[in-house]
C-alpha positions in Angstrom: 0.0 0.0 0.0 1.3 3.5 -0.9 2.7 5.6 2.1 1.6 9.3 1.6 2.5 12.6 3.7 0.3 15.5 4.1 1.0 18.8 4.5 -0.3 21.4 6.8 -0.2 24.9 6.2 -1.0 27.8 8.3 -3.8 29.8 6.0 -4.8 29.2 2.5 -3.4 28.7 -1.1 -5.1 31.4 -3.4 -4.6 31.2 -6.9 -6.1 33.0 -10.4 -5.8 29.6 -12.1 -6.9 26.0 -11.6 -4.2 24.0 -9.7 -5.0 20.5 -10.2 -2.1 18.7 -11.7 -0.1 21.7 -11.7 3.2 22.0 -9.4 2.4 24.4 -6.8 6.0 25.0 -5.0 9.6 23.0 -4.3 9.8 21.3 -1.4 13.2 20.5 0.2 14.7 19.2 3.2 17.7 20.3 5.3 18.7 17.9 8.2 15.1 17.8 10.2 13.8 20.9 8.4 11.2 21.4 5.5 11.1 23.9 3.2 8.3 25.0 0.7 9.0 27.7 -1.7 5.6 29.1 -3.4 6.2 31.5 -5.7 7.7 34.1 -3.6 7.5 33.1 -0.1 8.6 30.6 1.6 7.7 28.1 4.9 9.7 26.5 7.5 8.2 23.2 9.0 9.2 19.9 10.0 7.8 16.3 10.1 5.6 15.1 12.7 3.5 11.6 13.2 -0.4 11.5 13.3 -1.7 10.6 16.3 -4.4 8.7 14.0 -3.6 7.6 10.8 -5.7 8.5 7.7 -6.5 6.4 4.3 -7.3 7.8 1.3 -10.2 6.1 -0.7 -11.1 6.7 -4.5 -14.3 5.6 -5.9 -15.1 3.1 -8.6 -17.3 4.4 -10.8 -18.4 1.0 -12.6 -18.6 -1.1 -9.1 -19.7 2.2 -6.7 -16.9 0.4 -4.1 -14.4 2.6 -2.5 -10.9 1.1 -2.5 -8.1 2.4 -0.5 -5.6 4.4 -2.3 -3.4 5.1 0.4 -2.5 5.8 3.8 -0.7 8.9 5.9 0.8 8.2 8.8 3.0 11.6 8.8 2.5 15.3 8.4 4.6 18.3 8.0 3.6 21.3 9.5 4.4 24.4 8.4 3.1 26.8 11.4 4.8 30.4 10.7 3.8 32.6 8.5 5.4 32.7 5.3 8.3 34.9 4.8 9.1 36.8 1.2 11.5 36.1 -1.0 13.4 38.9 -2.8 16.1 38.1 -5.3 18.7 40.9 -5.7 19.2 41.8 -9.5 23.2 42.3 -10.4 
C-alpha cells in the first residue's frame, strides 16, 4: 500500500488559475527541516507523526466500491507565516 505525507499549512493557497495537476511549490529538506518555496514566499516546517492515521479512498465508478488508495501516517507542519523572498538583481 502506498505511504503518503500531508501537508499542513498555516492559512490558504489562493490562486487566479486551476491547480489540479499543476506543481504548486519546491519542497526540500535540510537535516530535520522542511522547506516549501511558493512562488515568492517561503515556509519553514518539520515532520511530525499523526496521532491517527488517515486512508485515502477513490471511488469506482463501474462497481460504486471505494478502494483504499493510500495511507498517511506523517504530516509536515508548516506553522509560521510565510516569509518573502526577494532576489537581488546584479
Amino acid at each position: 500500500m502506498k505511504e503518503w505525507t500531508m501537508i499542513e499549512l498555516q492559512g490558504s493557497l489562493e490562486s487566479s488559475s486551476e491547480l489540479s495537476g499543476q506543481t504548486i511549490g519546491i519542497l526540500t529538506w535540510e537535516i530535520d527541516k522542511a522547506y516549501f518555496l511558493i512562488g515568492h514566499h517561503i515556509l519553514e516546517g518539520k515532520l511530525t507523526k499523526l496521532e491517527k492515521p488517515f486512508i485515502v479512498l477513490s471511488k469506482n465508478e463501474q462497481t460504486y466500491c471505494n478502494n483504499i488508495t493510500a495511507i498517511i501516517r506523517k504530516k509536515i507542519l508548516f506553522r509560521m507565516r510565510p516569509k518573502p523572498v526577494v532576489l537581488l538583481q546584479q
